[in-house]
N, C-alpha and C positions, 0 to 999 in steps of 0.2 A: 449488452451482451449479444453473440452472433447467433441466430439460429442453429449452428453444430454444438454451440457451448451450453445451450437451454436441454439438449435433447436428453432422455432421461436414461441413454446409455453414459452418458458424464456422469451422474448420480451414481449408479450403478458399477460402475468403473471404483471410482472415490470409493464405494462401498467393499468392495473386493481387497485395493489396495490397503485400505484400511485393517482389514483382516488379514495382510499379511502376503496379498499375492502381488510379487513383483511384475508378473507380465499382466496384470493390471492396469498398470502405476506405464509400461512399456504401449499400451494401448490408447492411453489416457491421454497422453503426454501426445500424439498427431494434434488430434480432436483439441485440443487448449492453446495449441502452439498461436493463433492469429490473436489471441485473445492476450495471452500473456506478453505476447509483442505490442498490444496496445498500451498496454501498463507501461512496461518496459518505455516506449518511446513516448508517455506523458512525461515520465521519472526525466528522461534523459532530456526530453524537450527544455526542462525550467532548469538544466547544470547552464554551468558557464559554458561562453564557448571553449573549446581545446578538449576539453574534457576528454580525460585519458581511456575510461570506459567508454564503450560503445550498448547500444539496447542487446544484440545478441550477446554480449558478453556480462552483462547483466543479467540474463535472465537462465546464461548458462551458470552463473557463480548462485544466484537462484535453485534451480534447477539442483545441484551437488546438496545444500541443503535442505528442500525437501526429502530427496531422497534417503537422505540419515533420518527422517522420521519413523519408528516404529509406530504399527499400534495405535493412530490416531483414528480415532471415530470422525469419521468426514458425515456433515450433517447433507451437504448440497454442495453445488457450483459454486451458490455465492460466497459458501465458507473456505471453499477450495481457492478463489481467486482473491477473498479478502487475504488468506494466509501466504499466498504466493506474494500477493501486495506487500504484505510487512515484512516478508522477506525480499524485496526487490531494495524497500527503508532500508532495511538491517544492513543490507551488502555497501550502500551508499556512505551512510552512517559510517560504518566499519572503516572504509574508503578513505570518509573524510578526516575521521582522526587518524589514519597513520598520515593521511596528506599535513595535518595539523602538526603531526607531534616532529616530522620530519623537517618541515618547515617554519615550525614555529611559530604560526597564529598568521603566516602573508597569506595572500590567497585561497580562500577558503571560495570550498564549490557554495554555488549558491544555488535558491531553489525560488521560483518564481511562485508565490501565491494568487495573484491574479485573479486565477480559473477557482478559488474558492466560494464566491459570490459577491453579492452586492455591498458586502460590508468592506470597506477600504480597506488593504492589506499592504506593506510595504510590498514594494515592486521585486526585491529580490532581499530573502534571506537567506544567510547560510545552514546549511543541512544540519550540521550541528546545534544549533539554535532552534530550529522547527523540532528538532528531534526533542531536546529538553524542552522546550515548554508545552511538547504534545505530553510530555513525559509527568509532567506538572499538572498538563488538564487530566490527564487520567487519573491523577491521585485525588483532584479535589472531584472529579466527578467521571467514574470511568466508563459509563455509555457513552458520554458526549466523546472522551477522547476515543472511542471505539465507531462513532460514528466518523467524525473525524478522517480515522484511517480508512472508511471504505469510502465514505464520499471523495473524498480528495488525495488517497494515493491509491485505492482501490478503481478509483470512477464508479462504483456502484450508484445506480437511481435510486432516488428515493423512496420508492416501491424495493425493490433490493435490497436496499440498509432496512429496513422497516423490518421484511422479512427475515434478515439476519438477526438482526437485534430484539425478535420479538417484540416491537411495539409498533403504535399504529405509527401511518406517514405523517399524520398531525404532530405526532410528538419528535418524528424525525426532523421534521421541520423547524419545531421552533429548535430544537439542540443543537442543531446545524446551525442557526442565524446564530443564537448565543456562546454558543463555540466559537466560532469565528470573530466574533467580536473581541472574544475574550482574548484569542489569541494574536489579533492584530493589534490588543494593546500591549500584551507582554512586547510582540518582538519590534514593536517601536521604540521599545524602553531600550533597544541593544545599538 
């Protein structure tokens, strides 16, 4: 994360909007922009090529969505750009199955896992498939799929996840390797 996005008028910000103040949420939103365009262009980095979405239009189809949020208690940045994260998934996901259902199972975006770590990962899954079997690890164990989404579609460190997740980085770490494993054996089954 950048040094504008660490700085504790973000907290403070999150905190406001939270309770309700929109020119909050209109201040917030300068100060997050580099950040949320990192996301943005990891998401977009692992689509196929052509991909009809682009990162700024991603993170404005993002962006609509947050903003229907009432009344959320923002704990920190790191909760603020895990949630932007899984709505950056959301908007994709969403993406993919009207692209599915319109086309009928041809070409399906894919999502490159690669950049998840040292455990083999197929080279390109489609989104709808990372989407259910993340959907799967969170039901058999839902830190790990929580870790999951900030490490690898958030990019949070593992100092970051730790501190969102309330546990130490030791324990991020092994849920991270076994997550991952877990999940390069599901989407090898596809």
């Amino acid at each position: 994360m950048s040094d504008a996005t660490s700085s504790p008028n973000v907290t403070n910000l999150l905190v406001a909007w939270g309770k309700g103040d929109q020119q909050a949420f209109d201040r917030l939103m300068p100060q997050v922009q580099q950040e949320l365009h990192r996301i943005a262009d990891r998401y977009m980095a692992a689509e196929r090529p052509g991909h009809d979405l682009q990162a700024t239009a991603l993170i404005n189809e993002a962006y609509l969505r947050l903003v229907d949020w009432k009344d959320i208690q923002w704990a920190d940045r790191a909760h603020f750009f895990a949630m932007a994260a899984n709505m950056m998934r959301r908007v994709l996901v969403d993406h993919a199955r009207r692209r599915d259902r319109a086309k009928r199972g041809r070409d399906l975006i894919q999502v490159s896992l690669s950049e998840a770590g040292h455990v083999p990962m197929p080279e390109h899954a489609d989104v709808l498939a990372v989407d259910e079997a993340l959907q799967r690890l969170e039901t058999l164990d839902s830190r790990k799929g929580r870790i999951v989404e900030l490490r690898f579609f958030g990019g949070l460190s593992l100092e970051e996840t730790a501190e969102a997740v309330s546990v130490s980085v030791a324990t991020v770490r092994r849920d991270w390797t076994l997550a991952r494993a877990w999940l390069n054996r599901e989407l090898k089954d596809r």
